[in-house]
NUGUFI-929106 format. One record per residue: residue number from 1; residue in one letter; x, y, z of N, C-alpha, C in turn. Coordinates in nm, 4 decimals, always signed. Layout:
BEGIN
{NUM, "A", {X, Y, Z}, {X, Y, Z}, {X, Y, Z}}
...
//
This chain:
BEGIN
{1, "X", {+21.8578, -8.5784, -5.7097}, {+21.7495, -8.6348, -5.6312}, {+21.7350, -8.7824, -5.6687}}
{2, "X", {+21.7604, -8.8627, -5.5900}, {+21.7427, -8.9819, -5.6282}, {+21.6297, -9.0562, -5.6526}}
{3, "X", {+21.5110, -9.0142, -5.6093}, {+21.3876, -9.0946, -5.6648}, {+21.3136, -8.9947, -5.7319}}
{4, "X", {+21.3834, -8.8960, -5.8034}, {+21.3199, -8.8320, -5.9071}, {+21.2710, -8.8879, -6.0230}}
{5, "X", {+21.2571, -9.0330, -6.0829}, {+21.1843, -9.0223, -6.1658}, {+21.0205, -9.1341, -6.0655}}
{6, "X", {+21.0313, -9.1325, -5.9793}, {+20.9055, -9.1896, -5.9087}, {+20.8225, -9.0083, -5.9017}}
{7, "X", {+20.8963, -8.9097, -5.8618}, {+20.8278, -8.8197, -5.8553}, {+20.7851, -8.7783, -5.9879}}
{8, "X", {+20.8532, -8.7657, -6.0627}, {+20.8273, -8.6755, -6.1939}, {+20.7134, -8.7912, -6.2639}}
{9, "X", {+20.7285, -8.9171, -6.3209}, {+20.6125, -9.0275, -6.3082}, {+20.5215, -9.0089, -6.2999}}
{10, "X", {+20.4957, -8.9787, -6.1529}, {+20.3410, -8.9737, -6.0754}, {+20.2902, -8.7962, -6.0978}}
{11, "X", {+20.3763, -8.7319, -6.1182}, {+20.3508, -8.5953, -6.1185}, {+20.2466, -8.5688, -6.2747}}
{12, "X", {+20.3427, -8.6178, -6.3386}, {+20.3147, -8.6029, -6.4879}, {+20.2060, -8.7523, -6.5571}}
{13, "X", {+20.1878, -8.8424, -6.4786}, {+20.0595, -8.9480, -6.4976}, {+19.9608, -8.8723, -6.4155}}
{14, "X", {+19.9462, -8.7978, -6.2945}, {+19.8381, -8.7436, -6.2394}, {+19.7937, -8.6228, -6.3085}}
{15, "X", {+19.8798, -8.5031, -6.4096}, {+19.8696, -8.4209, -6.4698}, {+19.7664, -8.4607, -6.5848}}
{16, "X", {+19.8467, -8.5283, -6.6421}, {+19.7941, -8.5726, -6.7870}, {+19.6314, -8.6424, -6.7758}}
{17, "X", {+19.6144, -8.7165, -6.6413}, {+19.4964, -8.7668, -6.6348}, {+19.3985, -8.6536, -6.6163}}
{18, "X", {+19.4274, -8.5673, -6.5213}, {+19.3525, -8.4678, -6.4402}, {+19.2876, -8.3703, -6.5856}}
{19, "X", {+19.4392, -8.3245, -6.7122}, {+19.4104, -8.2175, -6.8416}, {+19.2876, -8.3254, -6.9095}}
{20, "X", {+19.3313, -8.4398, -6.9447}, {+19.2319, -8.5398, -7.0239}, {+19.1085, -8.5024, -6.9706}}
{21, "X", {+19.1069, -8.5342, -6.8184}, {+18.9389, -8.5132, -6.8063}, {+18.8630, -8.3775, -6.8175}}
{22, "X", {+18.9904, -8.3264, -6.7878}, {+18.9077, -8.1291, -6.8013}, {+18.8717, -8.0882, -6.9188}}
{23, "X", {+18.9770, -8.1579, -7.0478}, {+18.9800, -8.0898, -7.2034}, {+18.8209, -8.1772, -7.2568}}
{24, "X", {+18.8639, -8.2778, -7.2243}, {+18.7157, -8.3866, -7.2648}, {+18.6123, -8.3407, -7.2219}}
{25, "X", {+18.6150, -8.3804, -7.0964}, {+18.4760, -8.3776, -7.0136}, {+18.4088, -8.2425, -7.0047}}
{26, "X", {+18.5137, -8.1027, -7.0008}, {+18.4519, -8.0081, -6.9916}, {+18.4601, -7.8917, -7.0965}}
{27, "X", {+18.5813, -7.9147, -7.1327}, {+18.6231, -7.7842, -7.2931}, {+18.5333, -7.8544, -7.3999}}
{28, "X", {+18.5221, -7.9969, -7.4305}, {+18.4689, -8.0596, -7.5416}, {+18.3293, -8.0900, -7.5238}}
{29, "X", {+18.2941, -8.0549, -7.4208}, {+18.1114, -8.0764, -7.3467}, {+18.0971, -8.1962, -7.3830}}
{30, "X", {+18.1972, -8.2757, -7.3294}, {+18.1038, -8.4585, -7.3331}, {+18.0221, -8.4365, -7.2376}}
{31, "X", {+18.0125, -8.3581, -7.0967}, {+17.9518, -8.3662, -6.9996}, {+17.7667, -8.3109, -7.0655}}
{32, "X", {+17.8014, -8.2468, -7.1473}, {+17.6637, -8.2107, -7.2211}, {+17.6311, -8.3092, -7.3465}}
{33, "X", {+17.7207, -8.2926, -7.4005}, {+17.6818, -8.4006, -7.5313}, {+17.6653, -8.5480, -7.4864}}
{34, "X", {+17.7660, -8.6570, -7.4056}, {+17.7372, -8.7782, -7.3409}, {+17.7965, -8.8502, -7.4239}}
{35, "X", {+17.8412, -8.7752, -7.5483}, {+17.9263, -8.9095, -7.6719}, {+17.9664, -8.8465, -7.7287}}
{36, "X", {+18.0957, -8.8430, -7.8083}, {+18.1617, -8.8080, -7.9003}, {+18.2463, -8.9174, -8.0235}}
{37, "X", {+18.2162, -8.9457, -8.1377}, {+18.3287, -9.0455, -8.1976}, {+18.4210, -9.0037, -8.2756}}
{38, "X", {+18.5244, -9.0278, -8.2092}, {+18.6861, -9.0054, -8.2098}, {+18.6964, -9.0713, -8.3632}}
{39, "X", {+18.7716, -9.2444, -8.3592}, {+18.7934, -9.2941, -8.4622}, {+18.6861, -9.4362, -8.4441}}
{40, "X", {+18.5553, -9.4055, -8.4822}, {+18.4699, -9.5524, -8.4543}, {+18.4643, -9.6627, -8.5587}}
{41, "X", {+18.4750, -9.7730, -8.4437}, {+18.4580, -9.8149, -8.3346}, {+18.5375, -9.8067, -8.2594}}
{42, "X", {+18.6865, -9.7960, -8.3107}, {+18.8065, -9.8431, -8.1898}, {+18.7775, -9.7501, -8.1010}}
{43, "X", {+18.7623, -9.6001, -8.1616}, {+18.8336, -9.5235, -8.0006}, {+18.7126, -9.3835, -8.0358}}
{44, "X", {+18.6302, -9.3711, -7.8611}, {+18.5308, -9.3544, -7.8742}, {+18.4940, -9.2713, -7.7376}}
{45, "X", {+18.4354, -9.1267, -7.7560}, {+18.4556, -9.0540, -7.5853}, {+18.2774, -9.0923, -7.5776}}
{46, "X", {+18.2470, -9.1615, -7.4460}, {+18.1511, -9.1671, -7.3829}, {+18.1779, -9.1188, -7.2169}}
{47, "X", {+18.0734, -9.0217, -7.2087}, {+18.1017, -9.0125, -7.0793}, {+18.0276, -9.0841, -6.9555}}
{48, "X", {+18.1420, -9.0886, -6.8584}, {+18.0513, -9.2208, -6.7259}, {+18.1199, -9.1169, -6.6007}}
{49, "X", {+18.0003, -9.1806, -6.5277}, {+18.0671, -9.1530, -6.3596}, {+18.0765, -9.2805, -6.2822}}
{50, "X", {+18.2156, -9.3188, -6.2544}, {+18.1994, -9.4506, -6.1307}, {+18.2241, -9.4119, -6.0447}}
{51, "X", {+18.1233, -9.4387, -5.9623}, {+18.0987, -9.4221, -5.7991}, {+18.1552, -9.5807, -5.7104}}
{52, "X", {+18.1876, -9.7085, -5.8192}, {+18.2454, -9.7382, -5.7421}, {+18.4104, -9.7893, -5.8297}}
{53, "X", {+18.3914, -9.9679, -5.8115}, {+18.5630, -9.9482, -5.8893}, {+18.5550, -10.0041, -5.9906}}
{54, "X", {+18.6923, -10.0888, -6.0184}, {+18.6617, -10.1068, -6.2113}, {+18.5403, -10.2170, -6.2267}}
{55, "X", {+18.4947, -10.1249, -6.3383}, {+18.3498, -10.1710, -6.4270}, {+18.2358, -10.2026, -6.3716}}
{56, "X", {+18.2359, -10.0674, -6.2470}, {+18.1329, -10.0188, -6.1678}, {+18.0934, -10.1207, -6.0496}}
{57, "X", {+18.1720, -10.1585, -6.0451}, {+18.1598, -10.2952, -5.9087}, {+18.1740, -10.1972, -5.8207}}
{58, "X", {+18.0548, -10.2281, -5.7136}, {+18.0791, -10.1630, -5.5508}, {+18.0037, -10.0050, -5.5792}}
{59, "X", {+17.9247, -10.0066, -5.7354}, {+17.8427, -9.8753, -5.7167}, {+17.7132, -9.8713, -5.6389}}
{60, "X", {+17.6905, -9.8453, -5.5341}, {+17.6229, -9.8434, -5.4692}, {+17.5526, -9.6828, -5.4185}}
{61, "X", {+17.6601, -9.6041, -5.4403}, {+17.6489, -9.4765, -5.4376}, {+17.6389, -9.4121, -5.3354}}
{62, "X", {+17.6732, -9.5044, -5.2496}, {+17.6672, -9.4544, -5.0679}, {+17.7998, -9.3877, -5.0490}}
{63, "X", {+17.7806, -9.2685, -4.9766}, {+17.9003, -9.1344, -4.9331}, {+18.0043, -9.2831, -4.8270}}
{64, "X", {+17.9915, -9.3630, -4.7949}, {+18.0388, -9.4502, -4.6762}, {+18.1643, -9.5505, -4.8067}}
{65, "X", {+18.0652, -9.5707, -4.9202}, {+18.1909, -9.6085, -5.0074}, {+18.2748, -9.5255, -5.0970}}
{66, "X", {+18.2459, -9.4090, -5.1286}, {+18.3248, -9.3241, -5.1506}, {+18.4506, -9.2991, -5.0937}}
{67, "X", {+18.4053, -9.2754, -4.9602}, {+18.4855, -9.2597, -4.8809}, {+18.5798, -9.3503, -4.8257}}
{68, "X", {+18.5624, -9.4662, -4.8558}, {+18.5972, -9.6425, -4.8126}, {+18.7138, -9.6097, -4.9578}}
{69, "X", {+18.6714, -9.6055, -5.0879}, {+18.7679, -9.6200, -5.1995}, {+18.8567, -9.5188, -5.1523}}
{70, "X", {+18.8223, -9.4071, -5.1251}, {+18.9606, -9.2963, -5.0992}, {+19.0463, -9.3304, -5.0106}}
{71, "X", {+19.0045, -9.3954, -4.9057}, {+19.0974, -9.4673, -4.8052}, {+19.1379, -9.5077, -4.8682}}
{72, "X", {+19.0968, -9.6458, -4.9247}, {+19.1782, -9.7487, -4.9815}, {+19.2631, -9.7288, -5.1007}}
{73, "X", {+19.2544, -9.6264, -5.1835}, {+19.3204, -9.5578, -5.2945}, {+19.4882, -9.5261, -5.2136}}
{74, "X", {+19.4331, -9.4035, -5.0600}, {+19.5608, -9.3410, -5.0496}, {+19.6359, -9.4572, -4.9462}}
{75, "X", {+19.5933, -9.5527, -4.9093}, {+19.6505, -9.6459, -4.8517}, {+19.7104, -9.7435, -4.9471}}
{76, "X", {+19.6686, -9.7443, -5.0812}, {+19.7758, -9.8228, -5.1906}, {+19.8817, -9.7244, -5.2271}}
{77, "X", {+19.8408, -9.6181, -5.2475}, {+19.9631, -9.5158, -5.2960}, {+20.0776, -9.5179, -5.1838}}
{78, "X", {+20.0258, -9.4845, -5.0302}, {+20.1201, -9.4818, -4.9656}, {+20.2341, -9.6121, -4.9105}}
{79, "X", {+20.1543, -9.7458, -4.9477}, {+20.2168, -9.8399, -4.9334}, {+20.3049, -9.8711, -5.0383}}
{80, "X", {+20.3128, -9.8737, -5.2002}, {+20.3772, -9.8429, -5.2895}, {+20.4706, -9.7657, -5.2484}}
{81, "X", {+20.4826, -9.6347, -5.1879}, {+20.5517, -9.5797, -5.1954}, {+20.6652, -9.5809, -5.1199}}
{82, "X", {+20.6228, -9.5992, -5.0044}, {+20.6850, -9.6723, -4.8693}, {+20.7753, -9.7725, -4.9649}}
{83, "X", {+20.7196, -9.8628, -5.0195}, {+20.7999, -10.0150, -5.0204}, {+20.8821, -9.9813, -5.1465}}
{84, "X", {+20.8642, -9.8965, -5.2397}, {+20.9946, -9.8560, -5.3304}, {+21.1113, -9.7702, -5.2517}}
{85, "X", {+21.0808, -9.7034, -5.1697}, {+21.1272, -9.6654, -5.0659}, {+21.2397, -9.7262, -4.9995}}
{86, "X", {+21.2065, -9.8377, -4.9881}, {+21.2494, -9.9256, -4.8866}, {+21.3495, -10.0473, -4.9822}}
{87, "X", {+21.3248, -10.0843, -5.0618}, {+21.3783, -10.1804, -5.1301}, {+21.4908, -10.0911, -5.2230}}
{88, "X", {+21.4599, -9.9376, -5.2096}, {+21.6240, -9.9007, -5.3314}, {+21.5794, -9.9270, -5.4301}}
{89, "X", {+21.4563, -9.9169, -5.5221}, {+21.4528, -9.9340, -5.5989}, {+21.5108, -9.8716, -5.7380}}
{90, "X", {+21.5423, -9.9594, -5.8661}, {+21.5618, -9.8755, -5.9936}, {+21.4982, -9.7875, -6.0533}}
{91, "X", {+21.5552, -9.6605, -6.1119}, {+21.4619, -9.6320, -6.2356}, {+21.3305, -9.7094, -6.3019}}
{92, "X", {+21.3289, -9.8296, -6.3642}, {+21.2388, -9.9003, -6.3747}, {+21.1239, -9.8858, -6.2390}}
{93, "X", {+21.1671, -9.9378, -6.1940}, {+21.0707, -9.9867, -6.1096}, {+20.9550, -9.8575, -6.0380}}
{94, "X", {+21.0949, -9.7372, -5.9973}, {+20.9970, -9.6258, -5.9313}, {+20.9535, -9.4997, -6.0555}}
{95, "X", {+20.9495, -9.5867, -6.2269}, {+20.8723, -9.4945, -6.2975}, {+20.7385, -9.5849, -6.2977}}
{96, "X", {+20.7434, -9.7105, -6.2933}, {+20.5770, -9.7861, -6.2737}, {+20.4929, -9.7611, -6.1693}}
{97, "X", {+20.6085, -9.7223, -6.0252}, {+20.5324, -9.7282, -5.9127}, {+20.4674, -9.5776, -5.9315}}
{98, "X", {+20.5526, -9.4725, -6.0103}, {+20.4721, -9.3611, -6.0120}, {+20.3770, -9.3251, -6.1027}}
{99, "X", {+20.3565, -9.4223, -6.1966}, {+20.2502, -9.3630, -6.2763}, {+20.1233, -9.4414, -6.2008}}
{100, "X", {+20.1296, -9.5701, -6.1298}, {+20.0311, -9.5961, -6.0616}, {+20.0238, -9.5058, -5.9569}}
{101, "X", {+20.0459, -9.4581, -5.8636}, {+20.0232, -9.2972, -5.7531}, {+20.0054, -9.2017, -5.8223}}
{102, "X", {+20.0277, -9.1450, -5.9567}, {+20.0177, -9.0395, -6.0176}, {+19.8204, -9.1169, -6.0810}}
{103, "X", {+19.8373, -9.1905, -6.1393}, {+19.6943, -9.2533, -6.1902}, {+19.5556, -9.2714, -6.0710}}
{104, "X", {+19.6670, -9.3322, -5.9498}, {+19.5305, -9.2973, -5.8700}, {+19.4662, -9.2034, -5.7632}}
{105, "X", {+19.5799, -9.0869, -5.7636}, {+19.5767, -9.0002, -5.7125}, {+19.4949, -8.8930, -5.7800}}
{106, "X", {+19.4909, -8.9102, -5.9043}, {+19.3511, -8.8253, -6.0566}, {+19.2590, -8.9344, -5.9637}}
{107, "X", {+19.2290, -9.0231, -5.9622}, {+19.0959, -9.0741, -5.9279}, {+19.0281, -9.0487, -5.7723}}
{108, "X", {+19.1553, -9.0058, -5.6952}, {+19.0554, -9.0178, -5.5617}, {+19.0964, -8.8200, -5.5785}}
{109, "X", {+19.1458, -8.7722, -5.6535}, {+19.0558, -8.6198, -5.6948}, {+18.9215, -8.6387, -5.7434}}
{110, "X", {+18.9340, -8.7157, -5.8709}, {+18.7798, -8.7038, -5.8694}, {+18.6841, -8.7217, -5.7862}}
{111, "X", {+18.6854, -8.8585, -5.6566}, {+18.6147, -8.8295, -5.5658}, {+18.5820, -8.7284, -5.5100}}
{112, "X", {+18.7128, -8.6927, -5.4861}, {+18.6824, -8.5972, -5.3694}, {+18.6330, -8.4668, -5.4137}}
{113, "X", {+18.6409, -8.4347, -5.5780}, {+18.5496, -8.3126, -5.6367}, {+18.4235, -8.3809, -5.6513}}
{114, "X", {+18.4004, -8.4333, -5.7479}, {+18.2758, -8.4858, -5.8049}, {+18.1717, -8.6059, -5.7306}}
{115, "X", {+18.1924, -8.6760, -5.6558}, {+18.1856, -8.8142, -5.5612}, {+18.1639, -8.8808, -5.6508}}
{116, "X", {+18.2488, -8.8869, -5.7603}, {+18.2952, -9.0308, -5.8446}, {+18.3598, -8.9900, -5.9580}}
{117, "X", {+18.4580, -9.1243, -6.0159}, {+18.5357, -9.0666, -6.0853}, {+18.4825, -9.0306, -6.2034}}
{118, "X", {+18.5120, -8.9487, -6.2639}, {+18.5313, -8.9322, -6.4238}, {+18.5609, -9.0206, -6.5432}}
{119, "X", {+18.4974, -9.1160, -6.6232}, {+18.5800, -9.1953, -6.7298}, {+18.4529, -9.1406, -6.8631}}
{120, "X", {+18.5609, -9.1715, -6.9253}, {+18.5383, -9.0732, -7.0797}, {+18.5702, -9.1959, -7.2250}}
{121, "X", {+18.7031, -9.2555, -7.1973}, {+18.7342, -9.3604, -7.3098}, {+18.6813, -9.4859, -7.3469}}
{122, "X", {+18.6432, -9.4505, -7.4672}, {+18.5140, -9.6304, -7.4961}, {+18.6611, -9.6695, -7.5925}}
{123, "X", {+18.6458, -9.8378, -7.5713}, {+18.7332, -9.9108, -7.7470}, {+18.6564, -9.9713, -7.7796}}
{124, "X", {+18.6219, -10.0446, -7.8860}, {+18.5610, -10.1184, -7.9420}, {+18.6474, -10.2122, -8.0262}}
{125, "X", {+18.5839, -10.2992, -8.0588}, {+18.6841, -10.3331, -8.1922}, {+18.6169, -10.4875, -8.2388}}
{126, "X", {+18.6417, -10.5132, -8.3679}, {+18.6301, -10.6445, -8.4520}, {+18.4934, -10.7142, -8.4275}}
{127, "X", {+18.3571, -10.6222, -8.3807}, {+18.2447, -10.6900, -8.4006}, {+18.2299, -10.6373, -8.2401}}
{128, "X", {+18.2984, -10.6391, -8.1561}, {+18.2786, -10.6362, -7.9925}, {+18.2261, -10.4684, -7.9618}}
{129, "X", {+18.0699, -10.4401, -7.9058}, {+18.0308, -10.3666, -7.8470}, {+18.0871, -10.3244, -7.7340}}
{130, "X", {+18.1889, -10.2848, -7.6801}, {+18.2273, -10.2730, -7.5247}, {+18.1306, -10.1537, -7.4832}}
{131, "X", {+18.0812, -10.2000, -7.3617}, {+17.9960, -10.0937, -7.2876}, {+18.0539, -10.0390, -7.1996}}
{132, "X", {+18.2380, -10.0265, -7.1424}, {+18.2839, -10.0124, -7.0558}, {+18.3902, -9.8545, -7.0961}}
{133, "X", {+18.3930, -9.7452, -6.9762}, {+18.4191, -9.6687, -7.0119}, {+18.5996, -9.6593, -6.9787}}
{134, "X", {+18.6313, -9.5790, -6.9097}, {+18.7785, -9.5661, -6.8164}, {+18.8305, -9.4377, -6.8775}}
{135, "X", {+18.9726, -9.4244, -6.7837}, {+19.0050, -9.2593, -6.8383}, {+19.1245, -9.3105, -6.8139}}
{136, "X", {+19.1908, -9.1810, -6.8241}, {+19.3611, -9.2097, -6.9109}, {+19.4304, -9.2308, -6.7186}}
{137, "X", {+19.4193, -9.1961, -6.6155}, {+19.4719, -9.1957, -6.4975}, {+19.4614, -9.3981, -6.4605}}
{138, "X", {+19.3331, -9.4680, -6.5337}, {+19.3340, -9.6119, -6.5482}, {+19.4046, -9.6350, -6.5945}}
{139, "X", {+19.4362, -9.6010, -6.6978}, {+19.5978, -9.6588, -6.7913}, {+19.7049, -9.6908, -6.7418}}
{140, "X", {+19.7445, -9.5522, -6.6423}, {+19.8869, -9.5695, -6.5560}, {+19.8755, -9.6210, -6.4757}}
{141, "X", {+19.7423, -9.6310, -6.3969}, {+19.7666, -9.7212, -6.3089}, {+19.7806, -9.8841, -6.3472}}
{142, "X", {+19.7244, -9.8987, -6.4604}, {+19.7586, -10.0491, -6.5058}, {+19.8584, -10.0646, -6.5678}}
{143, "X", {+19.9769, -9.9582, -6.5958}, {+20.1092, -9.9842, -6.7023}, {+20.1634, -9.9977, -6.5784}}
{144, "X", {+20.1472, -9.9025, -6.4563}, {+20.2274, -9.9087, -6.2972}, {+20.2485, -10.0125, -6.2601}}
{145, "X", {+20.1070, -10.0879, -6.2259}, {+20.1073, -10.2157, -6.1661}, {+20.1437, -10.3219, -6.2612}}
{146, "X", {+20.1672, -10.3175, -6.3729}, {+20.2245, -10.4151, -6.5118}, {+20.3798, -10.4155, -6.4720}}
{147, "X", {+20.4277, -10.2713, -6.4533}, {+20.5738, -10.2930, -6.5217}, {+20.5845, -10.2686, -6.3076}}
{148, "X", {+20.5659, -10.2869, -6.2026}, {+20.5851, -10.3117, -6.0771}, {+20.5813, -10.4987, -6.0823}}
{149, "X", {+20.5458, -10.5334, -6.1328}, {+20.5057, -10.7226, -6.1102}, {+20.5981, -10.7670, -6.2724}}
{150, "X", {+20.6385, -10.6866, -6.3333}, {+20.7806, -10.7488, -6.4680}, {+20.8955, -10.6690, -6.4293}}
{151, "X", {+20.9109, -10.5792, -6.3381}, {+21.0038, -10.5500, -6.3106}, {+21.1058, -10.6044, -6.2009}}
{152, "X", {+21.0126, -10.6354, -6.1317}, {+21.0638, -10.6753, -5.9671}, {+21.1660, -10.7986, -5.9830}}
{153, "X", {+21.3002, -10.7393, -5.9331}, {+21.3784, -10.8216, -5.9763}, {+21.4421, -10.8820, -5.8561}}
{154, "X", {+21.3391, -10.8598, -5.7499}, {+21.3334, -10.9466, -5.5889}, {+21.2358, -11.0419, -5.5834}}
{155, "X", {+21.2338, -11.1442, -5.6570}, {+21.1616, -11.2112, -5.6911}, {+21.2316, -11.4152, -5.6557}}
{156, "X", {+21.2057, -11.4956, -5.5578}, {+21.2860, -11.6003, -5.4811}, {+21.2483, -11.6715, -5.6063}}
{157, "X", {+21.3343, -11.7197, -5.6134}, {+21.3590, -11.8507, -5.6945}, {+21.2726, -11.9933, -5.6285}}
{158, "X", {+21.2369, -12.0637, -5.7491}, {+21.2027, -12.1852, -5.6898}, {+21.2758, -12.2626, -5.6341}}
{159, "X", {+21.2686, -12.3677, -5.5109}, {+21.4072, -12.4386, -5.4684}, {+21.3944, -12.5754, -5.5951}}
//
């Protein structure tokens, strides 16, 4: 299968996000407890719901943006996917593009169970309070879109 590792990627970044939030949020009752400390300060389970996108921008909590992010979620996945698609891409390239579709495909589940996502992971570190939460399906989507923009090796030269 030739774009088997875009599938297996996204399969196994949407897995891993989806177990994280179930083992956390619901086997470990952050959803009851609201905090847990892991190794503090660095690494720290608080639980959040974003209703809208990163670091709660666009929470407004209206069913009209919910529904606006899920569009716009499966309209990035499917355009990603399309355009690795299309360009032949490497190994490289369609394991980034899949952990970003595998990462945000856990998030517009959570919409569509909960009407907002799930984030659980606090860091802290060297004096810095971070008040900001995120979950492990954020990760891939930011290693996706990292190693999609250092990978791309269709990239024009300056004249």
């Amino acid at each position: 299968m030739r774009f088997a590792p875009l599938f297996w990627a996204g399969f196994w970044a949407f897995m891993l996000d989806q177990v994280s939030k179930y083992v956390v949020v619901h086997w470990m009752g952050l959803v009851r407890l609201r905090e847990i400390d892991v190794l503090p300060p660095l690494l720290n389970f608080r639980y959040g719901e974003n209703r809208g996108i990163n670091f709660g921008l666009l929470d407004n909590g209206s069913d009209i943006a919910r529904w606006a992010l899920i569009g716009f979620s499966l309209a990035v996945c499917l355009a990603v996917f399309v355009w690795i698609l299309r360009m032949r891409a490497g190994r490289g390239m369609q394991l980034a593009a899949g952990l970003l579709i595998g990462g945000a495909l856990g998030n517009v589940i959570d919409r569509l169970l909960y009407g907002y996502v799930l984030d659980f992971v606090n860091m802290s570190c060297c004096g810095i309070d971070n008040p900001f939460v995120f979950n492990v399906g954020d990760v891939f989507i930011f290693a996706g879109a990292a190693g999609l923009i250092l990978l791309d090796g269709h990239r024009k030269k300056a004249p």
